[in-house]
C-alpha positions in Angstrom: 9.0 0.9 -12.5 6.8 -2.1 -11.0 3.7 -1.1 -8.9 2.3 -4.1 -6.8 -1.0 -3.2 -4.7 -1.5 -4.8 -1.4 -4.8 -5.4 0.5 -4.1 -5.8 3.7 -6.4 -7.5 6.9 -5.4 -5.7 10.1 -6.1 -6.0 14.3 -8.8 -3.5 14.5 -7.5 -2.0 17.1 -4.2 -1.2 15.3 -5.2 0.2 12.0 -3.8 3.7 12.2 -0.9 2.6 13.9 0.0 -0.2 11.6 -0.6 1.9 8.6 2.1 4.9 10.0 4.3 1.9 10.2 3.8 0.6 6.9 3.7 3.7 5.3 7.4 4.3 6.6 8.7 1.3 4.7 11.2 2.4 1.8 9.7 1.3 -1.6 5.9 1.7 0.1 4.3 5.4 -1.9 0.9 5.3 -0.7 -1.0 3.5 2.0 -5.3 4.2 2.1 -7.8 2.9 4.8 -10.6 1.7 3.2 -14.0 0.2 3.6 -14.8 -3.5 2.1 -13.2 -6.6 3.3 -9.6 -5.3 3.8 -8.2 -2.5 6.3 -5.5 -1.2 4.0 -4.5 -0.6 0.6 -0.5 -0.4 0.6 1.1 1.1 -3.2 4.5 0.0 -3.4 6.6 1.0 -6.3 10.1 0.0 -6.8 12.6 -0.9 -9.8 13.0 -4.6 -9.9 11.1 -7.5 -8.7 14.0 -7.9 -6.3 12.8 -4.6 -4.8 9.3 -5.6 -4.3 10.6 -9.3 -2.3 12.2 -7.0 -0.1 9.3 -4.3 0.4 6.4 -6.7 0.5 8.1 -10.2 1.9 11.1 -8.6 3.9 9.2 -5.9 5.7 5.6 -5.7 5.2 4.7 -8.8 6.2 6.9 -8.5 9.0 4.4 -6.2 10.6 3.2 -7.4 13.8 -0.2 -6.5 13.8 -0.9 -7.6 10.4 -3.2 -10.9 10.0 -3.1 -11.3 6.4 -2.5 -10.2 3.1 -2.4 -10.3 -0.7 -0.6 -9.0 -3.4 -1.3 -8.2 -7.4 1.0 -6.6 -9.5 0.3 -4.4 -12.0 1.3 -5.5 -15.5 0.3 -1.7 -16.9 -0.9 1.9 -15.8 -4.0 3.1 -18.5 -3.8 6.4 -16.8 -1.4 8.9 -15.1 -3.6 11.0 -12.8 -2.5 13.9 -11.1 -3.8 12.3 -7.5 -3.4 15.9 -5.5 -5.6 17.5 -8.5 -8.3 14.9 -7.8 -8.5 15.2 -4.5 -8.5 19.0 -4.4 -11.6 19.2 -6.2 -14.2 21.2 -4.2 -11.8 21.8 -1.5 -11.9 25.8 -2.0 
């Protein structure tokens, strides 16, 4: 499996709007607003580098109301959280 993370620079206007659309791409798992210098981080995990040209140069960047973006791919995963575990914390 390949996991590439995108930051992603979007109209402010259009951030929730362009994140639904993104987050409907196939080969795109997780998309986060965030605070810092980019709008989005977009998680896309696929099975071949092939994959990832179509999800990230194909489609994503395709997206209108994106301005700009940039890519890193993830060479190796030094954990395996469960993310729904972590997030429930202190929810009850």
């Amino acid at each position: 499996m390949i996991t590439a993370f995108t930051h992603v620079s979007v109209a402010p206007d259009r951030i929730p709007e362009t994140a639904e659309e993104i987050s409907a791409i196939e080969g795109i798992s997780e998309v986060y607003s965030v605070t810092g210098d980019w709008d989005l981080i977009v998680v896309a995990r696929v099975r071949r580098h092939e994959d990832l040209e179509r999800v990230i140069a194909d489609r994503l960047s395709k997206v209108a109301s994106i301005r700009e973006t940039t890519t890193q791919i993830a060479f190796r995963a030094y954990s395996q959280h469960d993310l729904d575990a972590a997030f429930a914390l202190g929810g009850d």
